[in-house]
N, CA, C and O atoms as a GROMACS GRO file, in nm:
protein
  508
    1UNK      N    1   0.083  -0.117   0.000
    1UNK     CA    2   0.000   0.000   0.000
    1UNK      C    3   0.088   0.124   0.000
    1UNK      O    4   0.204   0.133   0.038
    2UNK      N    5   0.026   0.195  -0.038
    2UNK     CA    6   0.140   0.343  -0.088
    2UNK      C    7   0.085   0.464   0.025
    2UNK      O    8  -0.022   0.524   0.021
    3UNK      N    9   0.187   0.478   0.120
    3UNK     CA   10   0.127   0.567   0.205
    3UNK      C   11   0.165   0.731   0.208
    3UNK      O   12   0.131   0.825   0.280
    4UNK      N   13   0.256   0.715   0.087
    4UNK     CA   14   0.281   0.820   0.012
    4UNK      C   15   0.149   0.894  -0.022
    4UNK      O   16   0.112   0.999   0.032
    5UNK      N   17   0.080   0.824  -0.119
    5UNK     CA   18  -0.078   0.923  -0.168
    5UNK      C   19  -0.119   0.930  -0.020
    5UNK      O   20  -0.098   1.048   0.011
    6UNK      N   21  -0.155   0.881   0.062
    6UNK     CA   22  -0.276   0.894   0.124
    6UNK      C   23  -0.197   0.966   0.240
    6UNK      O   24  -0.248   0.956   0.352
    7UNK      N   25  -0.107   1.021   0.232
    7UNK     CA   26  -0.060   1.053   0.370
    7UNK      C   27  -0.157   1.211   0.407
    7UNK      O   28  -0.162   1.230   0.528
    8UNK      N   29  -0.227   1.313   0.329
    8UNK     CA   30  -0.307   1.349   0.367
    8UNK      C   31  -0.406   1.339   0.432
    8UNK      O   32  -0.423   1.384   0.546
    9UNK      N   33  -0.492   1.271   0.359
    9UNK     CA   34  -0.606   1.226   0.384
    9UNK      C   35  -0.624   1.140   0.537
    9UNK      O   36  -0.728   1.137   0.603
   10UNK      N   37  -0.484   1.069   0.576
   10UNK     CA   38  -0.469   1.022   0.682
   10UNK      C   39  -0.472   1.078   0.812
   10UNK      O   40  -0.530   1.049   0.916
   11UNK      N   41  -0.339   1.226   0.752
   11UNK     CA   42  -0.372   1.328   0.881
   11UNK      C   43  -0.471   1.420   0.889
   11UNK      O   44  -0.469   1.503   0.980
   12UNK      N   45  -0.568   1.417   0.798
   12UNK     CA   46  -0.661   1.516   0.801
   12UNK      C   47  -0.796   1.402   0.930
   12UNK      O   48  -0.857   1.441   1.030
   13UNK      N   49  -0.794   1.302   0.883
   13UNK     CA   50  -0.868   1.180   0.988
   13UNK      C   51  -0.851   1.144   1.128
   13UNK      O   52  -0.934   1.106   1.211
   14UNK      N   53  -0.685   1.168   1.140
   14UNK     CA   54  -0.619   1.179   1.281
   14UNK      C   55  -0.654   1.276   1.287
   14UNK      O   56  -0.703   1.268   1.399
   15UNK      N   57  -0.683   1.430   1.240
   15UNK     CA   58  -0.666   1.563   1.322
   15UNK      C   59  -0.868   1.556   1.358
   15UNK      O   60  -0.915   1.612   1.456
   16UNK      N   61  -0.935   1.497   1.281
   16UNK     CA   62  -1.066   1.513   1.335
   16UNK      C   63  -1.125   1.390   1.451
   16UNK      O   64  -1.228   1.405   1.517
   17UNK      N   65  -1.026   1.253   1.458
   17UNK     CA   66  -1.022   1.201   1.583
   17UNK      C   67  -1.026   1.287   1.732
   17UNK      O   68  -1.103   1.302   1.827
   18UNK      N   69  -0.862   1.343   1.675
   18UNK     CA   70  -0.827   1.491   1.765
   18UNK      C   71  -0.923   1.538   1.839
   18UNK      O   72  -0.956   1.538   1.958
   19UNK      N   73  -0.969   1.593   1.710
   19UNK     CA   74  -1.085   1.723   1.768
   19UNK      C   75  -1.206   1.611   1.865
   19UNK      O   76  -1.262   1.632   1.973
   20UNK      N   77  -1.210   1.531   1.802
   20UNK     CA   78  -1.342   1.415   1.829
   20UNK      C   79  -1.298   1.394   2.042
   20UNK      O   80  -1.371   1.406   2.140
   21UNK      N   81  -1.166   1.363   2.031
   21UNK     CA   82  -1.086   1.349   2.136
   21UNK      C   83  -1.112   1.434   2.248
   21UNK      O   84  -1.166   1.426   2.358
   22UNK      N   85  -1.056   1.512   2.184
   22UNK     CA   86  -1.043   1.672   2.275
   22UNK      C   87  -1.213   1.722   2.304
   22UNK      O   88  -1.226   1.784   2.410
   23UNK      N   89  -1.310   1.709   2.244
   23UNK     CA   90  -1.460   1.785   2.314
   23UNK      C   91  -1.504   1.671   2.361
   23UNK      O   92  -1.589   1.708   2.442
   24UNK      N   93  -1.501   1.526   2.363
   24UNK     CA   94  -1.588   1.408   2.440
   24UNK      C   95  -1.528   1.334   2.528
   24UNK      O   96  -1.582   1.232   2.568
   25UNK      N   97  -1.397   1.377   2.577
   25UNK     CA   98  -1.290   1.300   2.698
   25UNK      C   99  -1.217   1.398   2.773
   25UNK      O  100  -1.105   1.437   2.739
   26UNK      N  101  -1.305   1.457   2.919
   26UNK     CA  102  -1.304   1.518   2.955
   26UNK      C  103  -1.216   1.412   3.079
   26UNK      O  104  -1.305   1.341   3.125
   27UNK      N  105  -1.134   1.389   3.121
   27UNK     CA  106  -1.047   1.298   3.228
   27UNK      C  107  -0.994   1.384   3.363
   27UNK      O  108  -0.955   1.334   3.468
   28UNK      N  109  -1.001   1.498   3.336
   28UNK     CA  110  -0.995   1.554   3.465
   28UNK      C  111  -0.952   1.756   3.394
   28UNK      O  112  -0.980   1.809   3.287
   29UNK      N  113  -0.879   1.809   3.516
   29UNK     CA  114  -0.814   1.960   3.447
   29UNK      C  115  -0.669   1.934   3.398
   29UNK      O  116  -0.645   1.976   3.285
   30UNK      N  117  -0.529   1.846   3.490
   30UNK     CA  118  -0.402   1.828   3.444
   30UNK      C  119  -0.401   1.732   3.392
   30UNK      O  120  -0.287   1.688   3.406
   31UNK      N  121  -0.511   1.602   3.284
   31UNK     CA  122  -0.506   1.538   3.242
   31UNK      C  123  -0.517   1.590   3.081
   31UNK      O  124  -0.591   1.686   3.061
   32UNK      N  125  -0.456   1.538   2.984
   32UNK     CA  126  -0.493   1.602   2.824
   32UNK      C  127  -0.446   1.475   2.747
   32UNK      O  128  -0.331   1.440   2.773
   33UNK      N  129  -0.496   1.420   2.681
   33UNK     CA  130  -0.519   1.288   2.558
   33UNK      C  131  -0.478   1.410   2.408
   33UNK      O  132  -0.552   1.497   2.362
   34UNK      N  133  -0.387   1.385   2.380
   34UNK     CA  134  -0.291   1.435   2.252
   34UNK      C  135  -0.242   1.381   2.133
   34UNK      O  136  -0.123   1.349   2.128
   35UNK      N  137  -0.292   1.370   2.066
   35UNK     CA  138  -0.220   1.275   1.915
   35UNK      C  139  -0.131   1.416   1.828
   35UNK      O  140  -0.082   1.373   1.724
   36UNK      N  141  -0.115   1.504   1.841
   36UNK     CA  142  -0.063   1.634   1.780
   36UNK      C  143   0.105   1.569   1.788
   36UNK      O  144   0.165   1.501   1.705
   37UNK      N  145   0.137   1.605   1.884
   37UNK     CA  146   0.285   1.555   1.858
   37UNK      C  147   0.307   1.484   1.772
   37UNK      O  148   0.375   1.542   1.686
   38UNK      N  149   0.273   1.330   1.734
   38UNK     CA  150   0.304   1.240   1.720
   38UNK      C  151   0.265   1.268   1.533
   38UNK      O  152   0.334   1.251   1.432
   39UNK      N  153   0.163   1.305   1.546
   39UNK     CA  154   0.152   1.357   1.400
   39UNK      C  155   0.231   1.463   1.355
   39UNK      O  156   0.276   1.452   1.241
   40UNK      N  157   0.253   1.545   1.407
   40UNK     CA  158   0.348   1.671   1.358
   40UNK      C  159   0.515   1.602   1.353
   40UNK      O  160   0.612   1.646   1.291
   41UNK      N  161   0.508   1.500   1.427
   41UNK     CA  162   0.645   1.414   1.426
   41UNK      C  163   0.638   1.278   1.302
   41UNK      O  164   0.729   1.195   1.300
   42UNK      N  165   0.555   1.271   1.233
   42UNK     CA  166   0.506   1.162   1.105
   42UNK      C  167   0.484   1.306   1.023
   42UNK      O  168   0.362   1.323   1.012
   43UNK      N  169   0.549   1.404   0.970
   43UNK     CA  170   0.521   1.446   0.853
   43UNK      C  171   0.684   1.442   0.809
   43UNK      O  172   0.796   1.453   0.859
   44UNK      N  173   0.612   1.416   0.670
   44UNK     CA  174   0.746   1.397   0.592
   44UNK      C  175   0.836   1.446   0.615
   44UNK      O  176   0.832   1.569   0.626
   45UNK      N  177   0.950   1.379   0.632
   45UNK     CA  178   1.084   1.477   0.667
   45UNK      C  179   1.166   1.568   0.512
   45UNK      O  180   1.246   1.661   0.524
   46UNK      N  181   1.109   1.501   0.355
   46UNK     CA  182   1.105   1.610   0.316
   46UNK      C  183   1.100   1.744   0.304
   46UNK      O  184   1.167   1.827   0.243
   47UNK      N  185   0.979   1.749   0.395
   47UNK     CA  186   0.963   1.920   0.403
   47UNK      C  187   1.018   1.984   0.497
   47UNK      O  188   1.065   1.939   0.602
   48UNK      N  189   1.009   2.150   0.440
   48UNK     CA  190   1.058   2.211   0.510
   48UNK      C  191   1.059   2.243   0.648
   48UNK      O  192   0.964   2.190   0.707
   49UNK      N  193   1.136   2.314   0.722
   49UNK     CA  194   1.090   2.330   0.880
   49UNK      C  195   1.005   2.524   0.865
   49UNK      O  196   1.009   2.592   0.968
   50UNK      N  197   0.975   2.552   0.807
   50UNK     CA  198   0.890   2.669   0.787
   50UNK      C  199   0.776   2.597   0.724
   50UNK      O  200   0.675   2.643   0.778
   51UNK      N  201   0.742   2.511   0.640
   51UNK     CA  202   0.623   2.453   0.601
   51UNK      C  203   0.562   2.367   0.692
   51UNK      O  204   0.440   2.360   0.710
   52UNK      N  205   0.671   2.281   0.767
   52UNK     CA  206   0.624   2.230   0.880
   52UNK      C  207   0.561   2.345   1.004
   52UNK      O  208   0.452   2.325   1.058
   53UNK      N  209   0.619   2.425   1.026
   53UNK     CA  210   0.525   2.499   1.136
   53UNK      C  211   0.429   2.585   1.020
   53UNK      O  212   0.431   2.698   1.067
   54UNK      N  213   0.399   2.587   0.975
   54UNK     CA  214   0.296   2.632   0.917
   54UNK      C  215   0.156   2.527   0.914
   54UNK      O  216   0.038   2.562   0.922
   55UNK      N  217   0.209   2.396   0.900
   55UNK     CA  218   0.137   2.296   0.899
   55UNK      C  219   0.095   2.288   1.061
   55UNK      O  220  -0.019   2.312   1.099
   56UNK      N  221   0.172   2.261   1.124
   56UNK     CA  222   0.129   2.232   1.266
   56UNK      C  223   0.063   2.344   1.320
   56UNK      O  224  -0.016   2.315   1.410
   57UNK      N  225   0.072   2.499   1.284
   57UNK     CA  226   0.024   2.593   1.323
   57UNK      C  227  -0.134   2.578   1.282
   57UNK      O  228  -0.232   2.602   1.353
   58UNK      N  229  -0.132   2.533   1.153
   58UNK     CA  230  -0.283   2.534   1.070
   58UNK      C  231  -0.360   2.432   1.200
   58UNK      O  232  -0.455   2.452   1.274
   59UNK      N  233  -0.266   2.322   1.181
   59UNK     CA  234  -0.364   2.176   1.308
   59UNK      C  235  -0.391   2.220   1.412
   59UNK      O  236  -0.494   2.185   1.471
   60UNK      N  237  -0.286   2.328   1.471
   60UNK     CA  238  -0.309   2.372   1.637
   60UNK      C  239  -0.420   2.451   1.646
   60UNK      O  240  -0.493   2.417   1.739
   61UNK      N  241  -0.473   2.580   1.558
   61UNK     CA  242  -0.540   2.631   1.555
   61UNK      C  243  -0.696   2.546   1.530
   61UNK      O  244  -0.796   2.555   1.601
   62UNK      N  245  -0.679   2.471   1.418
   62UNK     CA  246  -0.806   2.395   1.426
   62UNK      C  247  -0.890   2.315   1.551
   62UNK      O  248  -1.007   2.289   1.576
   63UNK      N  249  -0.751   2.293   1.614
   63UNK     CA  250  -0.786   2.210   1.751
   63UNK      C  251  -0.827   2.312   1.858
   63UNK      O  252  -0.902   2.308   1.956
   64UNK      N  253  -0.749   2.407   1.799
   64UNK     CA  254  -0.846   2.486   1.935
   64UNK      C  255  -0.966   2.572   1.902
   64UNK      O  256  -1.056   2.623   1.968
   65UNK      N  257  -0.936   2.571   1.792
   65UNK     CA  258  -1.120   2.680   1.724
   65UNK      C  259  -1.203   2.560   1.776
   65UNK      O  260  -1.284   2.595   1.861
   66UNK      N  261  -1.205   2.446   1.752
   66UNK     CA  262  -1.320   2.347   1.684
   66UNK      C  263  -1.343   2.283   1.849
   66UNK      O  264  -1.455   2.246   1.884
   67UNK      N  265  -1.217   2.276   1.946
   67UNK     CA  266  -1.295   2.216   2.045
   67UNK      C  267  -1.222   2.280   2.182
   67UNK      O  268  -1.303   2.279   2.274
   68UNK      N  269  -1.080   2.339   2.226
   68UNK     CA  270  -1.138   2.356   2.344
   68UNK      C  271  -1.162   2.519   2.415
   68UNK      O  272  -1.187   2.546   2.532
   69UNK      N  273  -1.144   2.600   2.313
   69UNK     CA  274  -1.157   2.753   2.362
   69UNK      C  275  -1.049   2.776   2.364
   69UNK      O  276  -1.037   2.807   2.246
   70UNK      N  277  -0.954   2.787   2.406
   70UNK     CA  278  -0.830   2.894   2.479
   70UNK      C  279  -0.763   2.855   2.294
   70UNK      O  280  -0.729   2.740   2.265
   71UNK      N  281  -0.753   2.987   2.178
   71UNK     CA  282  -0.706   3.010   2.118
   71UNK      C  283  -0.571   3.026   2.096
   71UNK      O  284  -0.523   3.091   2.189
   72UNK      N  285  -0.477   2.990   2.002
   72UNK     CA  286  -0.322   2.976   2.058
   72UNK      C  287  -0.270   2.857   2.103
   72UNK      O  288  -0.169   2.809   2.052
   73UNK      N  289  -0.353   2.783   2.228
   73UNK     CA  290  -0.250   2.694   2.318
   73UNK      C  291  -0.192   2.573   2.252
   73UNK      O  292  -0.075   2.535   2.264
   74UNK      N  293  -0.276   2.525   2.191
   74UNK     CA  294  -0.230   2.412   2.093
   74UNK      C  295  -0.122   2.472   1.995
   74UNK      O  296  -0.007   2.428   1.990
   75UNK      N  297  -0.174   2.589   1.910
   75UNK     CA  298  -0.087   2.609   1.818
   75UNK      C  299  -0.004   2.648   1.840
   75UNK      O  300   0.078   2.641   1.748
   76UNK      N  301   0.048   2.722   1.979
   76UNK     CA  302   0.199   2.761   1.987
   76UNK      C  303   0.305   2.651   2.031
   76UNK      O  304   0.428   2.648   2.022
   77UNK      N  305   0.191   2.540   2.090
   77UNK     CA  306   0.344   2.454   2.137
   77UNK      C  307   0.355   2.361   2.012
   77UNK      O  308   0.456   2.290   2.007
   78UNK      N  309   0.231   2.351   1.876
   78UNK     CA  310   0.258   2.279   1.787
   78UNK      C  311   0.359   2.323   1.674
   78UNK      O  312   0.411   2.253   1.587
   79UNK      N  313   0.375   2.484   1.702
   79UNK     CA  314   0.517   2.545   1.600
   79UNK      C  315   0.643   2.508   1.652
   79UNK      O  316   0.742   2.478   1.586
   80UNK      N  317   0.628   2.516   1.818
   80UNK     CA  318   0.721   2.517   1.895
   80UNK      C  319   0.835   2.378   1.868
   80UNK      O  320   0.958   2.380   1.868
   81UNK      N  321   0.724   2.244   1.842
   81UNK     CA  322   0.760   2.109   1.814
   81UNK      C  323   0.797   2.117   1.689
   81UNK      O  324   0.895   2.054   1.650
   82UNK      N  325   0.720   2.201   1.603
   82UNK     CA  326   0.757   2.177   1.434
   82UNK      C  327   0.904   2.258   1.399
   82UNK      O  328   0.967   2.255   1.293
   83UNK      N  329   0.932   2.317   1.503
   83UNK     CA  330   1.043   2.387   1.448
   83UNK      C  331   1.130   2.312   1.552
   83UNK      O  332   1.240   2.366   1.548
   84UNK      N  333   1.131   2.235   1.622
   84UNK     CA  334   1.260   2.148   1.626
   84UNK      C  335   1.260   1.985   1.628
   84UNK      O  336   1.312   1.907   1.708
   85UNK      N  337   1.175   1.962   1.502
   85UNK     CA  338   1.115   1.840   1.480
   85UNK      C  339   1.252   1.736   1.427
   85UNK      O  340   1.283   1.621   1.458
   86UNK      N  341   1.307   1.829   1.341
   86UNK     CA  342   1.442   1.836   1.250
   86UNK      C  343   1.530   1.756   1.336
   86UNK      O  344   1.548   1.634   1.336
   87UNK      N  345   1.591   1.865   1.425
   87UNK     CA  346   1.674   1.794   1.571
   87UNK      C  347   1.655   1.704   1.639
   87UNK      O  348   1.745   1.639   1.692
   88UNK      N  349   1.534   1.682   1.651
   88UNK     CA  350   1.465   1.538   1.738
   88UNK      C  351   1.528   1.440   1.695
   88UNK      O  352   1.611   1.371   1.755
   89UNK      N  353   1.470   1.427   1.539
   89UNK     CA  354   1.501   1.324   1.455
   89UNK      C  355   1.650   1.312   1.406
   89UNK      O  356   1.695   1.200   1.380
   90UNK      N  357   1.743   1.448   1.389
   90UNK     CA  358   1.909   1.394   1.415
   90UNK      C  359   1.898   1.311   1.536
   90UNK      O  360   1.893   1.189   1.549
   91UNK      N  361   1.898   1.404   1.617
   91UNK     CA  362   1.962   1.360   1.775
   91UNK      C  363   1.956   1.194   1.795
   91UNK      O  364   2.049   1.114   1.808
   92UNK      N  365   1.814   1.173   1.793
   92UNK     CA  366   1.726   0.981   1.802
   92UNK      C  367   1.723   0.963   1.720
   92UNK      O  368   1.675   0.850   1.739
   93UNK      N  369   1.732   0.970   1.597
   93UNK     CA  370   1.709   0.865   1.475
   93UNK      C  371   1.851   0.830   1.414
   93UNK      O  372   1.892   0.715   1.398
   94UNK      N  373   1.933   0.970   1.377
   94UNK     CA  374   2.043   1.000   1.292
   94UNK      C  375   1.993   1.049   1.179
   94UNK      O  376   1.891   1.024   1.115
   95UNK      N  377   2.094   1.135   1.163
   95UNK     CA  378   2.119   1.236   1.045
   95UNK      C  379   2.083   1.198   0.903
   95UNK      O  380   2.073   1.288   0.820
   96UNK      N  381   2.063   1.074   0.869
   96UNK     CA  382   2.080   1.017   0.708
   96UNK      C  383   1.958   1.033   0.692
   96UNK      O  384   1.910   1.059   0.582
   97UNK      N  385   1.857   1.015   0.842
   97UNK     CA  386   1.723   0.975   0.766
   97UNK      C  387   1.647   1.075   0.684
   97UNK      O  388   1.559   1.058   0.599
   98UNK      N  389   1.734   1.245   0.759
   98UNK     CA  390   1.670   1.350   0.699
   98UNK      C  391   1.772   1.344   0.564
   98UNK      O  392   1.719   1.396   0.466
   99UNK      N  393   1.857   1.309   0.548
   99UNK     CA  394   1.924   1.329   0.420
   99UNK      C  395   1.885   1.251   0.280
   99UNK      O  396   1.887   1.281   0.161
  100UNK      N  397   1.852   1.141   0.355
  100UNK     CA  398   1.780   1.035   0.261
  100UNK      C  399   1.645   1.084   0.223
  100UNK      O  400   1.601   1.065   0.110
  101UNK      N  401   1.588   1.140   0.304
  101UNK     CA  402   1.432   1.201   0.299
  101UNK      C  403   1.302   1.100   0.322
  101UNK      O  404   1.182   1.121   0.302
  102UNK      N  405   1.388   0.956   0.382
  102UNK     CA  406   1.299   0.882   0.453
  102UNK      C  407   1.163   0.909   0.534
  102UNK      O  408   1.119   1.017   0.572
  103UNK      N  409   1.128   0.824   0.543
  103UNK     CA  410   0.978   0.798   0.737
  103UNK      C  411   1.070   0.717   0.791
  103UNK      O  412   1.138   0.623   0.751
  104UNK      N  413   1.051   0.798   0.926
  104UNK     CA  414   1.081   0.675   1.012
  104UNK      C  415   1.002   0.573   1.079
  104UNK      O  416   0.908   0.630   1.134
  105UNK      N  417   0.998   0.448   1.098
  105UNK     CA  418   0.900   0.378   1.112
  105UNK      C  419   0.983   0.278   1.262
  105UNK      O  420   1.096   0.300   1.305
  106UNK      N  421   0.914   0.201   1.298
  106UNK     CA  422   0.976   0.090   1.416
  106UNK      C  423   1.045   0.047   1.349
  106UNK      O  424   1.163   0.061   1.382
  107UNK      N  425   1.016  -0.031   1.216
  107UNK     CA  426   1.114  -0.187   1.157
  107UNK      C  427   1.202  -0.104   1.169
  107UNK      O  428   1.272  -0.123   1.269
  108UNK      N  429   1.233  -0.003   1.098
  108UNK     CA  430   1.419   0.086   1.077
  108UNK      C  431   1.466   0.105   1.200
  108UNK      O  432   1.568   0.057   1.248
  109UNK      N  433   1.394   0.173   1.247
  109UNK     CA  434   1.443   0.236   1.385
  109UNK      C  435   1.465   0.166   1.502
  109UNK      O  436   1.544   0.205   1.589
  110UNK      N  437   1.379   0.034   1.511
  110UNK     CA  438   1.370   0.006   1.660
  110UNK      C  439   1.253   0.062   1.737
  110UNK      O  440   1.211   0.173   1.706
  111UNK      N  441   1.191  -0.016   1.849
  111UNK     CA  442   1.108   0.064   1.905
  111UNK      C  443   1.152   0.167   1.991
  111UNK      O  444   1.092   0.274   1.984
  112UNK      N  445   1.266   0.154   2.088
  112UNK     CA  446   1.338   0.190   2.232
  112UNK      C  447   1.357   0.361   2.147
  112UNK      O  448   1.304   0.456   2.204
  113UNK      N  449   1.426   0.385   2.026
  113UNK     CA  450   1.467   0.501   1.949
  113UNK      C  451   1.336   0.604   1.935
  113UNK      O  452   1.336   0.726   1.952
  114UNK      N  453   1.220   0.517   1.898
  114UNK     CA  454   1.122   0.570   1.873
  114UNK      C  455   1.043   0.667   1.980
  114UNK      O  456   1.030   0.790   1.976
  115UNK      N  457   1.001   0.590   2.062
  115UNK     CA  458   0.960   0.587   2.196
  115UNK      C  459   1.046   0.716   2.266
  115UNK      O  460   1.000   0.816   2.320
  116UNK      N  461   1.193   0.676   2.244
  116UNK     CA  462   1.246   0.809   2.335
  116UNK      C  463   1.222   0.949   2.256
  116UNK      O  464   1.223   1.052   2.323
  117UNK      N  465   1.201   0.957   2.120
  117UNK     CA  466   1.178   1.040   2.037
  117UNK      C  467   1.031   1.142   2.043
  117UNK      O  468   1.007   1.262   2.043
  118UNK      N  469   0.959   1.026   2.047
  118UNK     CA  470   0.841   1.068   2.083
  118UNK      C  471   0.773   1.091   2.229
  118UNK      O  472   0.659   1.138   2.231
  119UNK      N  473   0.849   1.054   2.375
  119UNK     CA  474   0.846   1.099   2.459
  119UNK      C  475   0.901   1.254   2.492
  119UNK      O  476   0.853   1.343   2.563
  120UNK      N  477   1.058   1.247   2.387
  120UNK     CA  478   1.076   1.411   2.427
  120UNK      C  479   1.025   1.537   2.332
  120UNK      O  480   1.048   1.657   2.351
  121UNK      N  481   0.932   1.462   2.199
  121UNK     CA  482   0.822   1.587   2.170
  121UNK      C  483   0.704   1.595   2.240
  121UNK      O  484   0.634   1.695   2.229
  122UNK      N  485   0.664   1.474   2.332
  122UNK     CA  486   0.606   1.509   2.397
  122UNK      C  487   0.590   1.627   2.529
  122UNK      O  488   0.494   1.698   2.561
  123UNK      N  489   0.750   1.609   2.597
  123UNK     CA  490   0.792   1.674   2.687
  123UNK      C  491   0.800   1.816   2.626
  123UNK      O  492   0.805   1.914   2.700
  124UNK      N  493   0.802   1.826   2.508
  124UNK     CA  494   0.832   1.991   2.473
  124UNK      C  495   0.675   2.012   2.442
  124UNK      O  496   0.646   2.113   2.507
  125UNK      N  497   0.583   1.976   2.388
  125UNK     CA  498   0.468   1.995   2.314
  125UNK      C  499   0.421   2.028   2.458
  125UNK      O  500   0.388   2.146   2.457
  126UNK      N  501   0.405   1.981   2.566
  126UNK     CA  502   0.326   1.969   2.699
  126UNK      C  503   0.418   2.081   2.817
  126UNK      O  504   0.381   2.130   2.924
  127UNK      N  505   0.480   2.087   2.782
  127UNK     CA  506   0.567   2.185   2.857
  127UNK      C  507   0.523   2.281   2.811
  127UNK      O  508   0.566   2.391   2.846
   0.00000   0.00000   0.00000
């Protein structure tokens, strides 16, 4: 299957889960259920890091028009991640994958690589 075409259409489905997420799972006030990172961390490493926060800026904003009020909050920590999405992925993955213009996926990577990758956009996205 070619996840090349559909890689839109995919995150446009994750971002209305999102939203689906965010107005019907209310778990407490310091509790928050987030798929943003993890998607803003699955866009092509092709692109740019100005197209990338542009992209994550567009998702952050949607997430917060469409479900929880406070305008901004999503989208500033989702530029915040998109503009050092780049570094993440040197630092834990290595350098080739952006050179190659790969995805990174488990089989390549390992899970342990992944996991720490996506724990510390988490730590910045939530911070």
């Amino acid at each position: 299957m070619k996840t090349n075409q559909n890689f839109g259409l995919l995150f446009v489905l994750v971002l209305i889960c999102q939203i689906i997420l965010c107005n019907y799972t209310h778990l407490g006030p310091f509790i928050m259920l987030t798929m943003l990172p993890a998607m803003i961390m699955c866009l092509p490493t092709t692109l740019r890091t100005s197209a990338c926060m542009f992209i994550a800026f567009a998702t952050g904003f949607c997430v917060d028009w469409l479900s929880e009020g406070l305008l901004g909050l999503n989208a500033a920590a989702a530029v915040l991640l998109a503009l050092v999405r780049n570094s993440i992925i040197k630092i834990f993955l290595g350098e080739d994958l952006i050179t190659r213009g790969d995805r990174f996926s488990i089989r390549k990577n390992g899970f342990t690589k992944i996991m720490v990758a996506m724990f510390t956009a988490n730590v910045l996205y939530l911070g």
